[in-house]
C-alpha positions in Angstrom: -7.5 7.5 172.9 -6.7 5.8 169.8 -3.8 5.5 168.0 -1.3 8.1 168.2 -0.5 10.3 165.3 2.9 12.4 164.3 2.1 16.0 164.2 3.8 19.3 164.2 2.7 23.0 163.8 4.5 25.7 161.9 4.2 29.4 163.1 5.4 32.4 161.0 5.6 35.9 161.6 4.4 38.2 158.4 5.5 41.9 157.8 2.2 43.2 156.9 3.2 45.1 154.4 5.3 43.3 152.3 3.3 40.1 153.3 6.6 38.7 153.6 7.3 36.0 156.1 9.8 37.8 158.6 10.4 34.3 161.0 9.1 30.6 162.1 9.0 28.0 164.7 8.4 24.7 164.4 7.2 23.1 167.3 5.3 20.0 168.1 1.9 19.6 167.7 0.5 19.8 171.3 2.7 22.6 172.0 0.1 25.7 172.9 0.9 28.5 170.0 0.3 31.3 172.6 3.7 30.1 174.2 6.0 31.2 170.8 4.7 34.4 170.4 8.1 36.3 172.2 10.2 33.9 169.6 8.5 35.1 167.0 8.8 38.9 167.7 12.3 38.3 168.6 12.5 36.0 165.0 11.2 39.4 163.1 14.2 41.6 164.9 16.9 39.1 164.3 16.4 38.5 160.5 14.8 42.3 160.0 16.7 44.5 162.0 13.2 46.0 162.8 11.2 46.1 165.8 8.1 45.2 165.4 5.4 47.8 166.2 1.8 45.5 166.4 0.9 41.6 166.9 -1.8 40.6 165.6 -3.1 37.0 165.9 -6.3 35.0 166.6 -7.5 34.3 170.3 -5.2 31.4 171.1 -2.6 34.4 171.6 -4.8 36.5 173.5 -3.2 35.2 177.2 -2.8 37.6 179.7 0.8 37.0 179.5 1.0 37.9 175.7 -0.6 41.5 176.8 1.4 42.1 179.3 4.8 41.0 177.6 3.8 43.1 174.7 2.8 46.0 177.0 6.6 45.7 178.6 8.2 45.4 174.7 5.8 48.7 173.9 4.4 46.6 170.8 0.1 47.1 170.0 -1.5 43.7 171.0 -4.6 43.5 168.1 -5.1 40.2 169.6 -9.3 38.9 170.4 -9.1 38.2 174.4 -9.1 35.0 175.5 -11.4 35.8 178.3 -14.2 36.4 176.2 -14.9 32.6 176.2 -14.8 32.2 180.0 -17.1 35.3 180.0 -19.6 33.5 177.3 -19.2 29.9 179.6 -19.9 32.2 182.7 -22.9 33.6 181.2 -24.4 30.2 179.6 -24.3 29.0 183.5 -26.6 31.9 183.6 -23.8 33.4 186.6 -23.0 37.1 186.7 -19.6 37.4 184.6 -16.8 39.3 186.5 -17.8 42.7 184.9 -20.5 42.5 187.6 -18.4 43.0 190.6 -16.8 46.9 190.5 -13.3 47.2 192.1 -12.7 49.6 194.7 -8.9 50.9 193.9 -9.2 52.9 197.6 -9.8 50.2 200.1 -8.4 47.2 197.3 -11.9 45.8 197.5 -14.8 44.2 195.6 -18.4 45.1 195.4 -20.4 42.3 194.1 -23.8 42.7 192.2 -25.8 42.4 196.1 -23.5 45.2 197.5 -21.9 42.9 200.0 -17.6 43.4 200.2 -15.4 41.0 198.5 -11.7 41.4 199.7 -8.3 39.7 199.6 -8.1 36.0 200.7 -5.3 34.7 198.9 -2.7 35.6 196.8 -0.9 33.1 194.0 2.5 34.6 193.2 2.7 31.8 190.3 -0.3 32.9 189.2 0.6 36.1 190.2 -3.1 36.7 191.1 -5.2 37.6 194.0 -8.2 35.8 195.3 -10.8 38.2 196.2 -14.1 36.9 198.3 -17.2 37.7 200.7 -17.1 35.5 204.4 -18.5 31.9 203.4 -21.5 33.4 206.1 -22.2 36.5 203.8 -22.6 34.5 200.9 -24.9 31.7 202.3 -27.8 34.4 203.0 -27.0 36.5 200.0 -30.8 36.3 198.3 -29.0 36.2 194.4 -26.4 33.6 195.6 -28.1 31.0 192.2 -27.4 34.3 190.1 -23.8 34.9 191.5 -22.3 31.2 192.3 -22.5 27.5 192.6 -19.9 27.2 195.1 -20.3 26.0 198.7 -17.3 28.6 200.2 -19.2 31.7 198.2 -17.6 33.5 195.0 -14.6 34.6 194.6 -12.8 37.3 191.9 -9.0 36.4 190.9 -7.0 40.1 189.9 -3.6 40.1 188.4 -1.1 41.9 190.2 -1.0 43.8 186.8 -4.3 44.4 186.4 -4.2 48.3 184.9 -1.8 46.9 182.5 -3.8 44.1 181.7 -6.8 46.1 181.3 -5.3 48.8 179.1 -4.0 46.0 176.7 -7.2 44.5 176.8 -9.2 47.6 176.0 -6.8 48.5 173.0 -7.1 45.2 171.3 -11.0 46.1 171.2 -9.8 49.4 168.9 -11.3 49.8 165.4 -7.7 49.4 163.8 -7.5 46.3 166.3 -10.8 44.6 165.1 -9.7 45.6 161.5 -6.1 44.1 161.7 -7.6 40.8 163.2 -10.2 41.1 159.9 -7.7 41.4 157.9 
């Protein structure tokens, strides 16, 4: 589309405190910053000597896997979620967001907003998700299918394998020193 342009992007990790720039990457410019955050942190060891204790970044680095490697490094993620923006898409199709359906940790099931039972159908280990959904028949009769789907086969609910962690991250980088830092 056009002609094509030289670009690059430079990322930095800043002590905070100091407001001291602790490491960098330079990559190209269609690289997807979310992918060097675990440089950087590892950048701010190597030069500092000092683990670092919180991220905190805009929503282009709030991927599930930048909770979840944060959660295994034990660093704070005060990162915005990405998923806010699918939620916000979600609800402009006037659909019920995934907040709607309540998981059943007992039986490893799904209650939509109609009461019907979502459960497993297919699992993604690259993804390393699970597809939860209702039989294509339950789904056809369901009298809020407009308010729940546009899909022929019915809805379905993807669930990381890693879910609790995912959620406990998630849920901490909605804190009030979280929403500060990303203020700041």
């Amino acid at each position: 589309r056009g002609k094509t342009k030289l670009s690059y992007q430079v990322h930095r990790a800043v002590d905070q405190t100091c407001e001291i720039i602790t490491a960098t990457k330079t990559t190209a410019g269609d690289v997807n910053e979310a992918h060097v955050m675990l440089p950087l942190i590892e950048g701010h060891k190597t030069n500092t000597g000092i683990k670092a204790d919180t991220v905190i970044g805009d929503s282009k680095y709030g991927t599930i896997e930048n909770f979840l490697t944060c959660y295994d490094i034990g660093i704070k993620a005060h990162i915005p979620d990405l998923r806010k923006a699918a939620t916000k898409r979600t609800e402009k199709r006037m659909i019920f967001t995934e907040e709607k359906f309540i998981y059943q940790e007992q039986n490893d099931t799904y209650t939509c907003p109609a009461g019907n039972t979502l459960k497993r159908k297919s699992l993604h280990t690259t993804r390393q998700s699970i597809d939860y959904g209702a039989p294509k028949k339950v789904c056809a009769v369901c009298s809020i299918r407009e308010q729940c789907t546009e899909n022929k086969s019915g809805r379905t609910i993807k669930r990381h394998l890693r879910q609790r962690e995912l959620d406990y991250m998630r849920e901490a980088s909605r804190s009030k020193a979280s929403r500060q830092d990303i203020r700041t």
